[in-house]
C-alpha positions, 0 to 999 in steps of 0.5 A: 684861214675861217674857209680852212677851219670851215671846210676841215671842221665840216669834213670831220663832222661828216666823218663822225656821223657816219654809221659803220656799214658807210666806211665799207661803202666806195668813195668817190675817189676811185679804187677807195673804200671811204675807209681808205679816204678816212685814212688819208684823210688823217695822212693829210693831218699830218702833213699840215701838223708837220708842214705848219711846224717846217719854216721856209729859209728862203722867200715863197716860190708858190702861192696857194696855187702854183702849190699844186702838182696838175697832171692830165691822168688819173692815178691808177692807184701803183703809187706806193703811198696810194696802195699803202692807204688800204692796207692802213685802213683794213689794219685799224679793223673797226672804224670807230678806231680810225674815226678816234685817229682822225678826230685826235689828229685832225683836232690838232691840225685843225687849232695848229692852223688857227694858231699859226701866223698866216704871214709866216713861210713854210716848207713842204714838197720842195715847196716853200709858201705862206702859211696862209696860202698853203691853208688856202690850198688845203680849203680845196683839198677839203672839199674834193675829198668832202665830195669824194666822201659823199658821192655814194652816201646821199644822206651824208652831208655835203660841204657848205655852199659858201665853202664850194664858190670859195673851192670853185675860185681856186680850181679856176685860178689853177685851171686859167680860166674861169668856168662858165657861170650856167656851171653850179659850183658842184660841177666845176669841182667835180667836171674839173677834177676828172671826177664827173664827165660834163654833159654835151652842153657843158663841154661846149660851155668849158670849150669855149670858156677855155679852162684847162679840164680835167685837173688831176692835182697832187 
């Protein structure tokens, strides 16, 4: 629960700091403007207000993560949801109107989750889970989405490193295998998820440690 509040909180600070021109800068998620993933970033907001708010009837079928929807090819950006959020974003014109969103939104969320008992059940994707370990889940979307904002603003603030070994256990739990420990926390998360190739020494590092890369979670 204090690595959800962390991780959220961080983001959105990153967010508010931001000047103007950033939000027209790529993100490292790719074919999105930060914009777009400020964006989504209020859509994950609401998904948590609503997930919070949906109690499970039946026992948990996932834990924090088997949540997670693992494929082995990046999105090309066809799926509806993805290609409505640059249309969403461009629709807000200036981006102290979407920065206003999110900090409404994900305010809400963010005391939502505090509030909420971690032992309950909730429902969400034909999933049903704790509440705490769907926060869990969120700690690492959090913090890809943290990276991904960052990757073309160095003067951005990154996520907390504490906050990185907590994203980094989970991707390994996901993956199967842990990573090799000569791998910083940064480039597990990053070579894990598609989003930075690993150098020659890196891959023969992965290959023998035996984790499944690159993860392409949804």
């Amino acid at each position: 629960m204090d690595s959800f509040s962390r991780s959220w909180a961080d983001l959105r600070a990153a967010v508010a700091g931001l000047a103007e021109d950033d939000f027209a800068r790529p993100s490292g998620c790719a074919g999105w403007l930060v914009r777009d993933l400020v964006c989504h970033l209020v859509i994950d907001a609401q998904d948590v207000l609503i997930t919070l708010v949906t109690p499970a009837g039946a026992e948990p079928t996932v834990d924090a993560a088997g949540y997670w929807d693992v494929g082995d090819t990046p999105p090309a950006g066809d799926d509806p949801l993805d290609a409505l959020i640059p249309r969403l974003a461009a629709a807000y014109g200036e981006p102290r109107l979407l920065t206003f969103h999110l900090d409404d939104v994900g305010s809400a969320a963010g005391r939502a989750a505090g509030l909420a008992d971690p032992a309950a059940r909730v429902a969400t994707q034909g999933k049903a889970l704790t509440v705490a370990d769907y926060l869990s889940a969120y700690v690492l979307e959090w913090s890809l989405h943290h990276l991904d904002l960052v990757a073309h603003l160095p003067a951005a603030p990154g996520p907390d490193p504490e906050i990185l070994a907590v994203a980094r256990a989970a991707l390994e739990e996901i993956a199967g295998a842990p990573f090799p420990a000569a791998c910083p926390d940064l480039d597990a998360l990053l070579i894990g998820t598609g989003r930075l190739a690993p150098t020659q020494a890196q891959a023969a590092a992965l290959a023998a440690a035996g984790p499944r890369i690159p993860l392409i979670l949804g």
